[in-house]
N, C-alpha and C positions, 0 to 999 in steps of 0.2 A: 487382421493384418496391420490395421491401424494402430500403433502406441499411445493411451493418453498418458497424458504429462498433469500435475495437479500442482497448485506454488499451495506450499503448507502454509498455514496462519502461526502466529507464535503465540496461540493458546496450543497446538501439536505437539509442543514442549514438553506441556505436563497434563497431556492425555493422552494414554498410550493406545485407549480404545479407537481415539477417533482416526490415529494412520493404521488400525490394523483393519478398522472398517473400511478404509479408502483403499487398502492394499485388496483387499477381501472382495473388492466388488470392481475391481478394476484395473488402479491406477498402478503402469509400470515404470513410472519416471515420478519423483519427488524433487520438486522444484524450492528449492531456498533462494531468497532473493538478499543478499548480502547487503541493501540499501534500508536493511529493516535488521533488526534485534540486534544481536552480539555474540560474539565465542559461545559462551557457556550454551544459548537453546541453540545454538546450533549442533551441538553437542548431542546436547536429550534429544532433539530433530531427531538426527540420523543415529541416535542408538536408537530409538522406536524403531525406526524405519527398517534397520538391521534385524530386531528380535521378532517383528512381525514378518518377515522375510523367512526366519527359519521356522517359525510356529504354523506358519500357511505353504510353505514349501512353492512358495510363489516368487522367483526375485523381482525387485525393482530396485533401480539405479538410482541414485543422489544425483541430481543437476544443482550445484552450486554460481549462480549470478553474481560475478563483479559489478557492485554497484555502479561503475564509471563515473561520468561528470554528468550524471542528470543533474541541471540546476532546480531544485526546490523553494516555493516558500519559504519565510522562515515563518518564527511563532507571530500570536496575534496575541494583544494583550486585551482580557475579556473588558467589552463593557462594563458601567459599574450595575445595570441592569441585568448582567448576564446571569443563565442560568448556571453553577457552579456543580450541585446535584440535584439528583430527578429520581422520584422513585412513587412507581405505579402499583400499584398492590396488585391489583388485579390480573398484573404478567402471573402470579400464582394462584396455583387452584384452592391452597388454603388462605389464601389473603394474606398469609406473612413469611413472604419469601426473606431468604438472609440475603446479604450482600456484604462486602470486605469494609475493613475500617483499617485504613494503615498509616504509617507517620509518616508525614513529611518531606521525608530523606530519602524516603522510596519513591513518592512520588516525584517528586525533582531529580529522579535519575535521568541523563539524557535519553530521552526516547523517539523513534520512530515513527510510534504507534500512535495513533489518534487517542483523546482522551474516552474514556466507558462513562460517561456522569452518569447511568444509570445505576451502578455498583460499587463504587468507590466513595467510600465517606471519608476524608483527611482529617486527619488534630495533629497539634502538634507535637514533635515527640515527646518531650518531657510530659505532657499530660495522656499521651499515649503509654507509657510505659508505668503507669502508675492507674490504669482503666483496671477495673472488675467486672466479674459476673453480675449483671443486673442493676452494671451504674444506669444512668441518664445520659443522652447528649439530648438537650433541650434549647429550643427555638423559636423564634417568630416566622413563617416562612414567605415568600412571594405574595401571598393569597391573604397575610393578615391572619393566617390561624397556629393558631401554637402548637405546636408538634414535638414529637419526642423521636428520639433513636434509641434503642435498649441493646446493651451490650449481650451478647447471647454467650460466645464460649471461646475461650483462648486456648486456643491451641497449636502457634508457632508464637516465637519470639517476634516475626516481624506482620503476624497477621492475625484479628479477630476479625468473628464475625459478629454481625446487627443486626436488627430486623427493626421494622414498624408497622403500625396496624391501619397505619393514614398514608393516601398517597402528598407525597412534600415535592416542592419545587423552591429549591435553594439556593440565595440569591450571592453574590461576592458578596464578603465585607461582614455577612451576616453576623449577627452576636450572639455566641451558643455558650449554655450554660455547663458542665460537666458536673452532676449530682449524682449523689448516693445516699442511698436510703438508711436514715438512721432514726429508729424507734419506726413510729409509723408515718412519718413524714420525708419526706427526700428532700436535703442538705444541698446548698448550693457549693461547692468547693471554689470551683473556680470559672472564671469567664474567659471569650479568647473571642477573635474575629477568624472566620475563616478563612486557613490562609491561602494565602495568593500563591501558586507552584507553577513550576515552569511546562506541566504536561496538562494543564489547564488552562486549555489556549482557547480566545474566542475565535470565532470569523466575522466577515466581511462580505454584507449584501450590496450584490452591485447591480446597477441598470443601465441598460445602453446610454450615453450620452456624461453618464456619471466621469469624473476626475480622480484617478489613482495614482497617488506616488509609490515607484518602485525603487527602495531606497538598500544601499551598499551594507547597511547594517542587518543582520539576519531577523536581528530582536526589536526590530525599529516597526511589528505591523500594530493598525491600532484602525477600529471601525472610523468614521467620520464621527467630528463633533459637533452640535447643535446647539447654538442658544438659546432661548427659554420662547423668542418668536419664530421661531423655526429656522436661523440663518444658520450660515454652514460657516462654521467658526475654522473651522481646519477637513481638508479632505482626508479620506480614508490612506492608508499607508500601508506597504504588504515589504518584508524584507526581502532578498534575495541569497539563495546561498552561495553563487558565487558573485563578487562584487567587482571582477573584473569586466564580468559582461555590459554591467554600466558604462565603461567607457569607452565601449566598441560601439553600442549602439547607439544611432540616427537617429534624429526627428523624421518621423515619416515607418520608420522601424516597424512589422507586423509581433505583436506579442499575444502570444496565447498561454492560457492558464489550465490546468486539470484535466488535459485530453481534448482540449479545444472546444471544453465547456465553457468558458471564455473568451471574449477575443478584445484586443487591445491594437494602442497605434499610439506609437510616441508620438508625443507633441510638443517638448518642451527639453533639453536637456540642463542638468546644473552638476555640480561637480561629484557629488554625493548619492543625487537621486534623478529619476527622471519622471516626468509628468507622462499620463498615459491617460488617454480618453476611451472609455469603454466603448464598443462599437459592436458586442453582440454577447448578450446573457438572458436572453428566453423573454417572452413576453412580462414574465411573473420577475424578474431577474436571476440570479444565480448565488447561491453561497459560497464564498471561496474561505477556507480553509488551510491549517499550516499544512507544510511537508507535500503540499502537489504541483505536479511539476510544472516544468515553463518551457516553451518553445519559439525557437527566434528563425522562423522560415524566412530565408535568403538572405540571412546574416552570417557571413564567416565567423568564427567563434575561437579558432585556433586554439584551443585545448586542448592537452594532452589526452592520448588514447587508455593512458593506465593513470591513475592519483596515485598518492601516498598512501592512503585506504585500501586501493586497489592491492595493492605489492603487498601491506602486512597481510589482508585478507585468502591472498593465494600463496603462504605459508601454512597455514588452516586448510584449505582447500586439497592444495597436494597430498597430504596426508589421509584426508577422509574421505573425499566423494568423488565419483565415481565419473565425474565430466564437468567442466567449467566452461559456463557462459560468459561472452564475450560483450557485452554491452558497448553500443556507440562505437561499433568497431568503421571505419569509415574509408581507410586508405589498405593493402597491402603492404605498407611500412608500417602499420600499427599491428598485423599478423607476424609479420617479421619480431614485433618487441613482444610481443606476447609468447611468440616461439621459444625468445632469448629467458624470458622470465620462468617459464619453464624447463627448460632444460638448467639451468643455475640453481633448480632446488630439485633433479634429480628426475623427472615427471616429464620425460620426449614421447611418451606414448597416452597420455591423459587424453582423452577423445574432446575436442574444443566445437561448442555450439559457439555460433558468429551470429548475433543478434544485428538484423537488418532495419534500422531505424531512423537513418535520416538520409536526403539528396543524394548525397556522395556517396554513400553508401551504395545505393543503387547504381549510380555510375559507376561505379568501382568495383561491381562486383563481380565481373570476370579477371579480372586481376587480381581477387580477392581468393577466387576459388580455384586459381591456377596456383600461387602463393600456398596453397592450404594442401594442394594435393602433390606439392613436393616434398610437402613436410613429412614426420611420420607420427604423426597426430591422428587420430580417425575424427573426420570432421562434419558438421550439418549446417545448416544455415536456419535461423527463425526469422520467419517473417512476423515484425515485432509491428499488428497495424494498427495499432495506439495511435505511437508517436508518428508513425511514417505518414499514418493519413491526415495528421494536423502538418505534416510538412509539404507534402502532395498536392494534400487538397482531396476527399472523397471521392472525385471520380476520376481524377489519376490514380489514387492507389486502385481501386478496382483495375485497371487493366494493370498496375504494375506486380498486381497481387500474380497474375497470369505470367509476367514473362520472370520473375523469380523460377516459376514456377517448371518454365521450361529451361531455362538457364542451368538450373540444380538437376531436376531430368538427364541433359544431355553431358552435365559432369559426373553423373551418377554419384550424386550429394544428397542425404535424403534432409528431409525440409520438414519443421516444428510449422505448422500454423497456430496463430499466437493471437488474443486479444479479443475479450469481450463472447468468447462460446458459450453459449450457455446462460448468459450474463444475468437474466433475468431468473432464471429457476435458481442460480448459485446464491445471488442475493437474496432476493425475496418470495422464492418458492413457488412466484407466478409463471408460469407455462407462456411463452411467445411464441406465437408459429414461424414468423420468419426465423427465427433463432435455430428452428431445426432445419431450412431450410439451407443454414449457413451452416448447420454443422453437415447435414447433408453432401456439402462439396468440398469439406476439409477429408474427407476420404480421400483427395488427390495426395495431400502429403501424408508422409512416415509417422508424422503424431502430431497430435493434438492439443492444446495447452489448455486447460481449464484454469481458472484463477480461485482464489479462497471466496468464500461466501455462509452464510450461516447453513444455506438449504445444499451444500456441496458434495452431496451422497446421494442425493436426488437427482441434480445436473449430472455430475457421475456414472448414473446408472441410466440415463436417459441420453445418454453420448455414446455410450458403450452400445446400448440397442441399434442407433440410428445408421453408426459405423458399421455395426454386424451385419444391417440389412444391405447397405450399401457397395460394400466388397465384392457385391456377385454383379455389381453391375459397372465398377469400376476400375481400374487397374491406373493408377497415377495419372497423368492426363487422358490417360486413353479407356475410353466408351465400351465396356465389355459388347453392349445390343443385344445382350438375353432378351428372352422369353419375360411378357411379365404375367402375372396371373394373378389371379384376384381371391 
């Protein structure tokens, strides 16, 4: 009875296997998060999604996410330490797996996506476009041992592949040599430093007590610096993607970082950047990372409910899929402009998920779902408890997870439970048992959101069981008290 919902990865793009296996074992809603890739795999997305649809005679819906105003990270500029690429031989059973070599220019496309160091070898283009069969890219690497990369087979214009027989760990800066073998000895042609691109972003290890500038410039993050006795020549710097929010916020201001895997507290305002004193990152500390988000609990923010991304992004949308999520939807006057945005490109009956994600939101949401059910939109509500429980606080979302819960119930609104299902088998394949105990009681809501993960056919098929057994004992908030038997 339960629907799962699955957010595609944008490797889905250009693997048509992996949504017909996700369609094949389960999942009836295909979730795009518009805060991630661009047009074109949104594109390949939902044409996969479309032709595994008619090959399995199974439908599933497109859910397309208006990215809204999540404020994000911006980039980090790597250490001159940092590791640039990484490659383990032993991930393969023959010890010489391939991996991509591409130029430059592909790399520094604006992206989303975290960087792979594990499979992405960069040159530059001009000595990219002039690579052979069984050249050299030759190195010194991290470790002091000489290493080689060997071109293996070209076969797009903007992609080869490499292989090596050694595991290498690849420093910035490093100096590679590109050879080709002539007679019986291999020719040095040319030399180059590896280059620095903009989807080759470091991070930033931080510990409680540590000093962080959050600074108006996106491109401005940079580890902390050290001089040679270990003093702190300058502290760490993390940008902000929106740089408005700098001048709203207080000394005293609560800032969290990556789902509240961080936590922060201004202490300093300047005009440009603000000082923030770390005030909780695990005993070990915490990595922080480009592109994760930030949250400013009991700061008014006054940001508009749609962006300029938002509006070209559901010109796209009306056209292809099949329901638009509402991200950071927070007043009834922001349901009202979202109404207006669709009916102006033709789309009054597109069904609209209302992603429930911060304070007001929650306050607002009888008003929100009276607004919704005059419209003539079919509409849901997602309880989105990422973000809501770094605004809450963990054990206010637990009871407000419940009166969403009844709220939607008595409007007869059916409700996405959202965030972290699974989480552990989706990532890393390891089994949690509290995790099925939480999916255990997402049987209350209409569907179920799983997130992408490498092991996400696994979590998949282990949600889908849990839900099955579930259903005989539950009917939305209400307690079937069958019979159990053993």
């Amino acid at each position: 009875m339960t629907r799962i919902m699955v957010t595609l990865s944008s490797d889905t793009a250009h693997d048509y296997r992996a949504v017909y296996d996700l369609i094949r074992e389960g999942m009836n809603i295909a979730r795009i998060n518009c805060a991630h890739d661009d047009l074109f795999t949104w594109r390949l997305m939902i044409k996969h999604v479309r032709q595994a649809n008619r090959e399995l005679h199974s439908p599933c819906r497109v859910l397309m996410d208006l990215a809204g105003h999540k404020i994000r990270t911006g980039q980090i500029r790597p250490a001159a330490d940092s590791t640039v690429f990484r490659y383990n031989r032993k991930s393969s059973a023959s010890g010489r797996a391939e991996f991509a070599i591409v130029p430059v220019r592909l790399a520094n496309e604006p992206t989303t996506r975290e960087p792979d160091i594990h499979n992405t070898f960069i040159v530059p283009d001009a000595i990219f476009s002039q690579l052979a069969e069984d050249d050299r890219l030759c190195f010194v690497d991290a470790k002091g041992k000489r290493r080689h990369v060997t071109i293996a087979t070209i076969t797009q214009p903007d992609f080869i592949s490499g292989f090596a027989h050694k595991n290498i760990r690849l420093l910035a800066n490093t100096v590679i040599e590109w050879q080709r073998l002539s007679g019986d000895a291999y020719k040095t042609l040319q030399s180059f430093h590896y280059p620095e691109v903009n989807n080759l972003s470091g991070s930033i290890r931080l510990h409680a007590g540590d000093v962080l500038q959050l600074h108006k410039r996106s491109d401005h993050g940079h580890p902390a610096e050290y001089g040679e006795n270990g003093e702190l020549l300058a502290p760490a710097s993390i940008g902000c993607t929106a740089p408005e929010v700098i001048d709203i916020l207080e000394p005293g201001a609560p800032v969290w970082f990556d789902d509240g895997k961080i936590g922060a507290r201004v202490i300093q305002k300047f005009d440009d950047y603000l000082i923030l004193r770390i005030t909780r990152a695990g005993p070990a500390g915490a990595k922080l990372k480009p592109d994760k988000g930030l949250n400013f609990p009991g700061t008014r923010l006054n940001l508009p409910s749609l962006t300029a991304k938002d509006r070209m992004d559901l010109d796209f949308i009306c056209l292809h899929s099949d329901m638009v999520g509402f991200s950071f939807i927070e007043t009834a006057d922001d349901m009202h402009e979202l109404i207006a945005e669709l009916a102006s490109r033709n789309s009054s009956d597109i069904p609209v998920v209302a992603k429930i994600e911060t304070t007001d939101a929650v306050k607002n949401l009888p008003d929100i779902l009276f607004t919704s059910m005059l419209s003539t939109h079919p509409f849901a509500v997602m309880i989105a408890r990422g973000d809501l429980a770094v605004e809450l606080g963990s054990v206010r979302m637990a009871e407000i997870q419940e009166e969403i819960l009844w709220l939607c119930e008595a409007a007869h609104v059916p409700v996405i439970w959202a965030t972290q299902v699974m989480e552990s088998i989706a990532k890393t394949g390891v089994r949690s048992r509290p995790e099925f105990t939480d999916a255990a009681m997402s049987v209350r809501a209409e569907c179920v959101m799983l997130n992408k993960g490498s092991y996400i056919l696994d979590a998949l098929r282990s949600l889908s069981a849990v839900l099955k057994v579930m259903q005989n004992h539950q009917r939305k908030k209400i307690s079937r008290l069958r019979a159990l038997h053993w």
